[in-house]
C-alpha positions as CSV (number, residue, x, y, z in Angstrom):
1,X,42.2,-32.3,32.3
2,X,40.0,-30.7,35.1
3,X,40.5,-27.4,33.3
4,X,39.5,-28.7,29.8
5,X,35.4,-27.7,29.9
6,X,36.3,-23.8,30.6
7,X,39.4,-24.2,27.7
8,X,36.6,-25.3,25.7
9,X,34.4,-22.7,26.6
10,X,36.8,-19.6,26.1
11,X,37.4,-21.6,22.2
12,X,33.5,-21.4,21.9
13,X,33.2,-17.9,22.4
14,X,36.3,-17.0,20.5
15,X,34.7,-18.7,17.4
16,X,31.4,-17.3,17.9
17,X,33.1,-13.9,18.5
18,X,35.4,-14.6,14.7
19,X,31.6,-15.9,13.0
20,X,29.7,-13.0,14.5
21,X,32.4,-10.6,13.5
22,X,32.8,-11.7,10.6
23,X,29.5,-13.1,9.1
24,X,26.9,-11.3,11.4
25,X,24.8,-8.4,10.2
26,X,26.4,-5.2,10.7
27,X,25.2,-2.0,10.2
28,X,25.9,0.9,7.6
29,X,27.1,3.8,8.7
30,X,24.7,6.5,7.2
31,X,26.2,8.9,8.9
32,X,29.6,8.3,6.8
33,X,27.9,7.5,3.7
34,X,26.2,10.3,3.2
35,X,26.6,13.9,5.1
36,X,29.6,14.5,3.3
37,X,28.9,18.3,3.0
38,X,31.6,19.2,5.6
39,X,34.1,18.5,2.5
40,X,32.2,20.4,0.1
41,X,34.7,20.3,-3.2
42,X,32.5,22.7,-5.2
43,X,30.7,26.3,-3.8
44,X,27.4,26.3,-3.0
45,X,26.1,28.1,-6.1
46,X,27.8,25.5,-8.2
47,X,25.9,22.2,-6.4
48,X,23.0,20.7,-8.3
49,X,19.6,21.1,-7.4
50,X,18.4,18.0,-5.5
51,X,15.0,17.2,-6.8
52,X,12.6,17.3,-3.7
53,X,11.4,14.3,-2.1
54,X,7.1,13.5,-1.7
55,X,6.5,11.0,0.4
56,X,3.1,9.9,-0.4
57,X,1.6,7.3,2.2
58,X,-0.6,4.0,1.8
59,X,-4.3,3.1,2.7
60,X,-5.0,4.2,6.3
61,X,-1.8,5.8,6.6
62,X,-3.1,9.7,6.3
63,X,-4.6,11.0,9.3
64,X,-8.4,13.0,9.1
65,X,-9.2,15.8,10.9
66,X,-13.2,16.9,11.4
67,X,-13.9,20.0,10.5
68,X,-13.2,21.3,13.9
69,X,-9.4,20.6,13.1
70,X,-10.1,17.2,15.7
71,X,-7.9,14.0,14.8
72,X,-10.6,11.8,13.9
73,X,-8.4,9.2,12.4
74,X,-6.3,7.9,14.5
75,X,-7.6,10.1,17.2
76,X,-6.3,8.9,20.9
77,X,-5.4,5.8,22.0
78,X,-8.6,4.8,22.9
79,X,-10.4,5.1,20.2
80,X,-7.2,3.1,18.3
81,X,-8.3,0.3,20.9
82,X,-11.9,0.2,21.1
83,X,-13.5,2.4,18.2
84,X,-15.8,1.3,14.9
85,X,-14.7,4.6,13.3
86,X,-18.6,4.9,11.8
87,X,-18.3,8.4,11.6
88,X,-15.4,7.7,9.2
89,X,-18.3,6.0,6.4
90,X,-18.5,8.3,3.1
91,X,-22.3,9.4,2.4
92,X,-23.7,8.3,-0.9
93,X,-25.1,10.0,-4.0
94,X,-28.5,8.0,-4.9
95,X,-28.2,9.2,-8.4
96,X,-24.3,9.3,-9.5
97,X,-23.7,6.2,-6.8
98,X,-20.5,8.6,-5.9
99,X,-19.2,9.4,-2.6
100,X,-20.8,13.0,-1.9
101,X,-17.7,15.4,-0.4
102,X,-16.8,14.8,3.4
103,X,-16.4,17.3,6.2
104,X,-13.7,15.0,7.7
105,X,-10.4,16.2,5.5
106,X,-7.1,14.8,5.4
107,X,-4.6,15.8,8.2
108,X,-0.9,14.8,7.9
109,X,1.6,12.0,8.1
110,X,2.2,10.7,11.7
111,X,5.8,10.1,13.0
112,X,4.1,7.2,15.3
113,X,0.9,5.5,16.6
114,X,1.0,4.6,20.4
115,X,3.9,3.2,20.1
116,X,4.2,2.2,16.6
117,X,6.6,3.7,14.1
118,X,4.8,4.8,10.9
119,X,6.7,7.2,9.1
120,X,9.1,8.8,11.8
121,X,12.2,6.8,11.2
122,X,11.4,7.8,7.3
123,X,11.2,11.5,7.9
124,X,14.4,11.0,10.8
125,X,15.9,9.4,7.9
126,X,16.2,11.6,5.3
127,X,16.9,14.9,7.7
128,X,19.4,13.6,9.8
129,X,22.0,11.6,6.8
130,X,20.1,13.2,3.5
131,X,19.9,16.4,5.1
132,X,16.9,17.1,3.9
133,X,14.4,19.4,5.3
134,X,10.9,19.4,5.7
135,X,8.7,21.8,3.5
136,X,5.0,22.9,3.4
137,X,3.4,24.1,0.2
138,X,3.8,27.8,0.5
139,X,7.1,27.7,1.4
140,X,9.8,30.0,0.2
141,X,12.5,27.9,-0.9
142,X,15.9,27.9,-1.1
143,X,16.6,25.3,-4.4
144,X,20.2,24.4,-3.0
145,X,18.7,22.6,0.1
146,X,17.0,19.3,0.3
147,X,13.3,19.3,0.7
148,X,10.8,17.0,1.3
149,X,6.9,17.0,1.5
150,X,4.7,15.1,3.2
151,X,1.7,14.2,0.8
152,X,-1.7,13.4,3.1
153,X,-4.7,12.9,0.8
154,X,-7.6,11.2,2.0
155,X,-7.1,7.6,1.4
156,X,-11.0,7.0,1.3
157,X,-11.8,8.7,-1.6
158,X,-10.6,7.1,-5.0
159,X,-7.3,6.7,-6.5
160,X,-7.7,9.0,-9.3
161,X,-8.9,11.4,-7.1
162,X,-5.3,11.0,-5.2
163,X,-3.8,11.2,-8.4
164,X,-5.3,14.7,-9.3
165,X,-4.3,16.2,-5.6
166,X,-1.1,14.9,-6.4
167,X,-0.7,16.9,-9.4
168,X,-1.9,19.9,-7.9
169,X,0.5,19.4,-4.6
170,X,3.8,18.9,-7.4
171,X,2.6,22.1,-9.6
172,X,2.8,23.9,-6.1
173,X,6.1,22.7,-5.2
174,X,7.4,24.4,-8.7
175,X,5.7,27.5,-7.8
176,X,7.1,27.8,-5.0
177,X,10.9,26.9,-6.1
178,X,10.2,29.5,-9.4
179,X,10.8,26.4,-11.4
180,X,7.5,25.6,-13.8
181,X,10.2,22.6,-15.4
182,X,11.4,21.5,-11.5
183,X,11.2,17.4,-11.7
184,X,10.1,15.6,-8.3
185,X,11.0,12.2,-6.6
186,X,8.4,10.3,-5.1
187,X,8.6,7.8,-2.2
188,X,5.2,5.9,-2.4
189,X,4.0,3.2,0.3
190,X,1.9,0.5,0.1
191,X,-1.2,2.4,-2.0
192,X,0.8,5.2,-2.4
193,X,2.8,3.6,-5.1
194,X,-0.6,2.8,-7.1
195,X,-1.4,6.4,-6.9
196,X,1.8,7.1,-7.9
197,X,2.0,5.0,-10.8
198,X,-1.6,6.1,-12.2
199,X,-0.6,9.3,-11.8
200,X,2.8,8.5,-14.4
201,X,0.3,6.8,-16.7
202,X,-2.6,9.3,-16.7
203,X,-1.7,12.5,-15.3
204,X,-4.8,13.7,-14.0
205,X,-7.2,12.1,-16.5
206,X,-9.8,9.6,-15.3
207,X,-9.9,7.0,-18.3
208,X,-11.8,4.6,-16.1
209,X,-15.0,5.0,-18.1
210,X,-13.9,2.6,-20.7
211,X,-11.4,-0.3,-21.9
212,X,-9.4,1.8,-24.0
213,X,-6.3,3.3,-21.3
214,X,-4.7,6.1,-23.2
215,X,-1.3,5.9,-21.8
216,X,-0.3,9.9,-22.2
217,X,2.5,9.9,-19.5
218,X,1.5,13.3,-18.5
219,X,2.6,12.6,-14.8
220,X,5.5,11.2,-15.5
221,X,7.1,14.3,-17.6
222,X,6.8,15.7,-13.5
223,X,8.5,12.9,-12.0
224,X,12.6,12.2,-12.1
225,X,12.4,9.0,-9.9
226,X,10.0,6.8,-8.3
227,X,10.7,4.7,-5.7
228,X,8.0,2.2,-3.8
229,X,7.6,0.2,-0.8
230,X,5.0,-2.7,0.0
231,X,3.2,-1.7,-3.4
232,X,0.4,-4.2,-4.0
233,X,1.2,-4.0,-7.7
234,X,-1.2,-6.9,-8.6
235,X,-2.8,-6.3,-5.8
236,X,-3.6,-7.7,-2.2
237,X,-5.8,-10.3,-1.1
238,X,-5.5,-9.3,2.5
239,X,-7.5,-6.3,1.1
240,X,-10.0,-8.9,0.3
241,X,-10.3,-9.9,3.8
242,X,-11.0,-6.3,4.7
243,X,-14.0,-6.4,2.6
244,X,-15.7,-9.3,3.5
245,X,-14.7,-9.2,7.3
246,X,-14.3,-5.4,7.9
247,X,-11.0,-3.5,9.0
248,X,-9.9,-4.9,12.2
249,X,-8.1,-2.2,14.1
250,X,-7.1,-3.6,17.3
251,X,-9.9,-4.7,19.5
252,X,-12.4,-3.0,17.2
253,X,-13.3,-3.4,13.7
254,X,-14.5,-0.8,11.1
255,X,-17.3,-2.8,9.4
256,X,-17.9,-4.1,6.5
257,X,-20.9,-1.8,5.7
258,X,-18.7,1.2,6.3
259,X,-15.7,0.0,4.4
260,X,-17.7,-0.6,1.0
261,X,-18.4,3.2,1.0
262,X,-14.7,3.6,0.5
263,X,-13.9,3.2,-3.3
264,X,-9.7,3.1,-2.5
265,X,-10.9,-0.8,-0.6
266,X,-12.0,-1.8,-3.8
267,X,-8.6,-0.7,-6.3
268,X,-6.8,-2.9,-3.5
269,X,-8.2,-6.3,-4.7
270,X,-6.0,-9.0,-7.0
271,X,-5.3,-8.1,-9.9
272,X,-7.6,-10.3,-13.0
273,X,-4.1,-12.3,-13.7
274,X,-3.8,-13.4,-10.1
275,X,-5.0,-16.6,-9.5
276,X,-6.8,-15.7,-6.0
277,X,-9.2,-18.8,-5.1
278,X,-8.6,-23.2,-5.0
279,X,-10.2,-26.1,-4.1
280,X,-9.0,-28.2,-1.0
281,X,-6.7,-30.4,-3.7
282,X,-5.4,-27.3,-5.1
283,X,-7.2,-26.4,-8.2
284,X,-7.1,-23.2,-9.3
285,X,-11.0,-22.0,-9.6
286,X,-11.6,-19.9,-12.4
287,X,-13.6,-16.9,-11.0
288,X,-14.0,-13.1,-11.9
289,X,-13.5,-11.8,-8.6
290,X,-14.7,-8.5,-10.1
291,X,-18.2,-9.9,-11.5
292,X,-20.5,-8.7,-8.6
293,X,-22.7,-12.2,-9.0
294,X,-19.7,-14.0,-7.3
295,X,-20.0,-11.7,-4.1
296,X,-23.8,-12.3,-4.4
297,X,-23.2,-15.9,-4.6
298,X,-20.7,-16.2,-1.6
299,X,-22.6,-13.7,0.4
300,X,-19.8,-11.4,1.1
301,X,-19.9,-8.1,1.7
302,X,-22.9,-6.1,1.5
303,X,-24.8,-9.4,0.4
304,X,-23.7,-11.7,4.0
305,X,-27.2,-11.4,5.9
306,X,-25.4,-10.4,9.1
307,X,-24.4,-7.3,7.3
308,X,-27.7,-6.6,6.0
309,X,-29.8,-7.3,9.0
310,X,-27.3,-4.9,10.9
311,X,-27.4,-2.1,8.1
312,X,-31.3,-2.7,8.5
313,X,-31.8,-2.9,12.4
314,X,-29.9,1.2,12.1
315,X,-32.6,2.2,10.8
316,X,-35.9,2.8,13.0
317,X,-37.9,2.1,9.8
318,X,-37.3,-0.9,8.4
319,X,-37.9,0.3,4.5
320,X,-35.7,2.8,5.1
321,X,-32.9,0.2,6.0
322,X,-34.0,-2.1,3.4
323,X,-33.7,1.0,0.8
324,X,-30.3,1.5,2.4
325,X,-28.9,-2.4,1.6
326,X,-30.1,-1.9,-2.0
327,X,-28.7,1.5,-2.5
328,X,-25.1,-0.3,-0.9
329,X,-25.7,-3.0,-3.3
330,X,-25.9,-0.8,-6.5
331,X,-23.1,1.3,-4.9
332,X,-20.8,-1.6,-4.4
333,X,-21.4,-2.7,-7.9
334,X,-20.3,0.3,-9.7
335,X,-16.8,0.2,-8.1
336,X,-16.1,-2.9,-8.3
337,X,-16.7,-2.7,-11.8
338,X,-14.6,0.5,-11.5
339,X,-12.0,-1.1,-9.7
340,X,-12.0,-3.2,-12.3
341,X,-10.8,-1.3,-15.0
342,X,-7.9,0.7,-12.4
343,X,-6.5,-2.6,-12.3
344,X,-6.3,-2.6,-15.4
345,X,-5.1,0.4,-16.4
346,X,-1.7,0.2,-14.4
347,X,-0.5,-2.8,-16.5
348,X,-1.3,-1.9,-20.1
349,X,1.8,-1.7,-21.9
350,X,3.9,1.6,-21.8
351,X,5.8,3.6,-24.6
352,X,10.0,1.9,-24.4
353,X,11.6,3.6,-21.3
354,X,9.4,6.1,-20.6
355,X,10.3,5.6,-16.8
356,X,11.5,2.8,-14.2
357,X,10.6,1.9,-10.9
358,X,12.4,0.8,-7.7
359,X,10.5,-1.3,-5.9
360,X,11.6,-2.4,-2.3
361,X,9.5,-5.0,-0.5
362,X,9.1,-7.8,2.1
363,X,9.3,-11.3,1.4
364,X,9.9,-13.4,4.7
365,X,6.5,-13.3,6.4
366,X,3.4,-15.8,5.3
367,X,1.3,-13.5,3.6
368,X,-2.6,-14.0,2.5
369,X,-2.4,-15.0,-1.4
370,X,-5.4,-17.1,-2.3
371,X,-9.0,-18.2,-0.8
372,X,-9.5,-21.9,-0.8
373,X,-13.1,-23.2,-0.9
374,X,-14.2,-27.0,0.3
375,X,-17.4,-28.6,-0.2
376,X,-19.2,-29.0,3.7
377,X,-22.0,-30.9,3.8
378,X,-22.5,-30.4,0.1
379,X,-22.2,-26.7,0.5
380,X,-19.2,-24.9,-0.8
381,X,-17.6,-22.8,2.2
382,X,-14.3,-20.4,1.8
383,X,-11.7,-20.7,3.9
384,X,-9.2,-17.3,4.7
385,X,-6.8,-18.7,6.4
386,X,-5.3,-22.4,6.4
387,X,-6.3,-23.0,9.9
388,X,-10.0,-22.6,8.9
389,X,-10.0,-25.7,6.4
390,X,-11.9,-28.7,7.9
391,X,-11.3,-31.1,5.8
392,X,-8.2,-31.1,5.3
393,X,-6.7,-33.5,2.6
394,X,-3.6,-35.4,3.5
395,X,-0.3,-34.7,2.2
396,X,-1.7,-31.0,0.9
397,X,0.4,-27.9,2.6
398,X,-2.3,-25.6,2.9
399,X,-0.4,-23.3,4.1
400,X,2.1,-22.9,1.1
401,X,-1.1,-23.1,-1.4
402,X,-3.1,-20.1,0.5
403,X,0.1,-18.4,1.4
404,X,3.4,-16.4,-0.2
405,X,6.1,-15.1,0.9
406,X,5.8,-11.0,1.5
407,X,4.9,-8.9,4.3
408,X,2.3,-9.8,5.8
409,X,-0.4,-7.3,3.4
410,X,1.7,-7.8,0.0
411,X,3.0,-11.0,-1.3
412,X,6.9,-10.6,-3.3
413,X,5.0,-11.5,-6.9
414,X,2.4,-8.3,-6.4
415,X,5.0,-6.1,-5.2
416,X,6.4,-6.9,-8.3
417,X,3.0,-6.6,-10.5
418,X,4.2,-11.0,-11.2
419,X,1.2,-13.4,-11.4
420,X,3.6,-16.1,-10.2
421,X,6.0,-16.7,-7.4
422,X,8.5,-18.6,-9.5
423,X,11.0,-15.7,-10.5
424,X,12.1,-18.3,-13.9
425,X,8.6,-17.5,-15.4
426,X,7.8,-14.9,-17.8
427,X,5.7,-11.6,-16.6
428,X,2.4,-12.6,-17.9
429,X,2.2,-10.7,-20.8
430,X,-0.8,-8.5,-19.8
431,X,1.3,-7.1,-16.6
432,X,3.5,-4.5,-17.9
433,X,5.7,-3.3,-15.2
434,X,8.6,-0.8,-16.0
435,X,11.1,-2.3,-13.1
436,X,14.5,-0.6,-12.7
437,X,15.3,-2.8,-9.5
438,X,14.1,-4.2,-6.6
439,X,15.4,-4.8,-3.2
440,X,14.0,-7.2,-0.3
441,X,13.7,-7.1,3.5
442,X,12.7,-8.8,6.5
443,X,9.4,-6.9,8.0
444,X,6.1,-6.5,8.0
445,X,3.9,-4.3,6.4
446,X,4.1,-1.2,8.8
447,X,7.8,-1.3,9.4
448,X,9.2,-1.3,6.3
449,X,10.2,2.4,6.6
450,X,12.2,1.5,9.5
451,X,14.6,-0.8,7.7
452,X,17.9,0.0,8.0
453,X,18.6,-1.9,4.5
454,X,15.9,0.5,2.9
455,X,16.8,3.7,4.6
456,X,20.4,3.1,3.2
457,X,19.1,2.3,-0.4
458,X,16.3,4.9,-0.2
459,X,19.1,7.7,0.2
460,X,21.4,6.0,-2.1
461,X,18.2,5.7,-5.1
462,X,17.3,9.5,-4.2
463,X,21.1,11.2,-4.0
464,X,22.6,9.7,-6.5
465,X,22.5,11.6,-10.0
């Protein structure tokens, strides 16, 4: 009987060895699943041309280079820590209330920052077990190998400016093959993917001017597959956060008067379908986040006096920084109006199967869904985050009413351009989204590409014909 404990505990870990074995996560061998070229079974003359892989990055994700060829953006580590990035702010056309053209220029795609993985274990990914290889526009090319390209645009400008570099970087890549009919794939992260799918609308038209949309599909007769990741489809209301708080980048934060000048901030907001603000009980509030009188109302932005007393106190004349908050103001007005109608334009409805999308996405981290406002003192305040809420309303989860299940920046129902979380609903019937599949995972925002559950699919979606 003395011996019974340790009998017991040998069982124990014989159980938990069977359970582990055979339940537990193991995982795929890449490696086996796909370099299968050392049994070719037909010549190398007779293989099909693998469409070449653009990776086209999110928000932030690009880095900028001054136009000494310095890395302004992310620049070393202690500028990640510490730094406002001010010099990162676009300048402003008084007249056209457009960004004017930057010296600071996009840069390239970084493996890593510090120590965090941004697109290195995607690029590893796809040389090592796709056999890909990477490729620079100019290249000679040899159309029997793999290529990829590494699209870096500058992610402050707007969209449809993205959109038109992106033509011009594909139109290069079939000059350079000697194929003017060569069809591309494109991996798109986070903002990438709504470049990528204005781009399949629109080509490079702008038809942001009015409320018509002239679907012409002109991008997507360039495109054989497009595959997404963290795409704020309907949008993101952590992008909302960035624009009334600023972008917080570790210890520092770019502010908020400096992020306005960025139209790209403003195509991030909800979607008009989305309901994005509630009362303490949980009432939806009907509001036009896109209506520049709400913003006025709440004081956000470039209307929160802190913002405008600091834009102001820049200045060593005070009517210059007073002519500065009013030339912001009209500024921020005409994108948000703009952003407005990009919304928009990614979910009218689309000639039958034009194209599909896969979209891959998390959806097991509390992610920022809706604003709640509560009466204080017989003022209306809004709340961010659940935590913020004083009073608080017994029996109410706050946190399941402000928050949804995603990745931290992009809730599951945008990453799937749904106005609900509920997967029984309908799509509301003003979000058109074309989706082949989609596949979730377990991580946040900025590590998606190092999933081993998407790296396996991504190669799977992309190699298979």
């Amino acid at each position: 009987m003395k011996h019974m404990p340790f009998i017991k505990y040998l069982f124990l870990i014989a159980v938990t060895s069977l359970i582990v074995g055979c339940g537990g996560f193991i995982k795929p061998d890449l490696e086996a699943l796909y370099q299968l070229n050392e049994y070719p079974l037909k010549s190398r003359q007779q293989q099909l041309i693998q469409p070449p892989v653009v990776v086209i990055p999110g928000i932030v994700s690009s880095t900028l280079k001054n136009a000494d060829g310095d890395e302004v953006w992310f620049g070393p580590w202690y500028r990640l820590m510490f730094h406002d990035y001010r010099e990162l702010e676009l300048d402003i056309d008084p007249v056209t209330l457009l960004p004017k053209p930057s010296t600071i220029t996009a840069g390239t795609l970084p493996d890593k920052v510090l120590t965090f993985d941004f697109y290195g274990s995607l690029f590893k990914i796809l040389e090592r077990y796709g056999e890909y290889n990477l490729a620079e526009i100019g290249d000679t090319i040899d159309p029997y190998k793999r290529q990829y390209y590494k699209f870096a645009y500058d992610w402050r400008y707007d969209n449809v400016d993205a959109a038109r570099q992106l033509d011009t970087f594909i139109d290069q890549i079939r000059a350079d093959y000697g194929m003017p009919d060569l069809k591309v794939d494109l991996v798109a992260h986070s903002m990438g993917g709504l470049v990528a799918r204005y781009y399949m609308r629109y080509g490079t038209k702008d038809v942001l001017d009015d409320n018509e949309f002239p679907v012409s599909l002109d991008g997507a007769k360039k495109v054989r597959r497009l595959i997404q990741l963290g795409a704020p489809n309907l949008g993101s209301v952590a992008a909302l956060h960035q624009l009334i708080k600023g972008y917080k980048v570790f210890w520092g934060t770019m502010p908020v008067e400096s992020v306005i000048t960025m139209p790209s901030s403003y195509q991030l907001l909800p979607h008009a379908i989305k309901d994005w603000m509630i009362t303490n009980e949980g009432k939806i509030l009907e509001r036009d986040l896109f209506d520049v009188e709400i913003w006025r109302r709440f004081k956000w932005a470039v209307f929160e006096p802190s913002v405008i007393e600091r834009v102001i106190k820049s200045y060593e004349n005070e009517e210059e920084g007073r002519q500065r908050v009013k030339l912001l103001q009209r500024y921020f007005h005409k994108h948000l109006e703009r952003a407005r109608r990009f919304v928009w334009s990614l979910t009218v409805p689309l000639p039958e199967s034009s194209y599909s999308i896969i979209a891959f996405g998390g959806n097991c981290e509390p992610t920022p869904a809706r604003l709640l406002v509560e009466e204080v003192d017989g003022k209306s305040e809004v709340r961010l985050w659940p935590h913020e809420i004083k009073n608080k309303i017994e029996g109410m989860d706050y946190n399941r009413i402000m928050l949804e299940p995603g990745d931290g920046r992009v809730t599951k129902p945008s990453m799937l351009a749904r106005n609900s979380l509920d997967p029984v609903q309908a799509r509301h019937k003003y979000s058109y989204f074309p989706l082949k599949y989609a596949f979730f995972l377990c991580h946040n925002h900025g590590q998606l590409t190092g999933n081993i559950s998407f790296q396996d699919n991504l190669l799977n979606a992309l190699l298979e014909n």
